[in-house]
C-alpha positions, 0 to 999 in steps of 0.5 A: 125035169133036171136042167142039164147043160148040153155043150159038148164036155160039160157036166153042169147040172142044176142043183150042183154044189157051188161056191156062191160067187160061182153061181150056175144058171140055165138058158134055153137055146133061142128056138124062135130066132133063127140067126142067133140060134145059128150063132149060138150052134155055131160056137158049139161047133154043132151045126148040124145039131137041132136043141129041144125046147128043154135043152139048156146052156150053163151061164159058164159058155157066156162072158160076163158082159153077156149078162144083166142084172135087175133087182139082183137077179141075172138075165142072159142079154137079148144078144148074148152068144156063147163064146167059152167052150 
């Protein structure tokens, strides 16, 4: 299944060309925390919205203290929220 981001007024899509220091990644929504998906739908200005456990975000909603990285690969914080809408 093709991961799509589903903030409003964006058309990111895996597999999308890029430049590499412009890479793109996928986060599912936090299904199982409450308060920060809440967050999260929030800053979407989607309160009212309920995300499926196969809907994603795009890295591009989040600031780059929102990530962590191990081993070369990038991991979304624990605490991160989206902020760039």
């Amino acid at each position: 299944m093709p991961k799509y981001c589903r903030a409003p007024h964006c058309s990111n899509a895996a597999g999308q060309a890029r430049p590499p220091a412009r890479r793109l990644s996928f986060y599912k929504f936090p299904l199982h925390d409450a308060a920060r998906l809440r967050q999260w739908l929030t800053q979407m200005r989607r309160e009212n919205w309920v995300p499926t456990r196969h809907q994603h975000l795009c890295s591009d909603h989040f600031e780059p203290s929102c990530f962590q990285y191990r081993w070369g690969v990038r991991y979304l914080r624990p605490d991160a929220i989206p902020t760039i809408f």
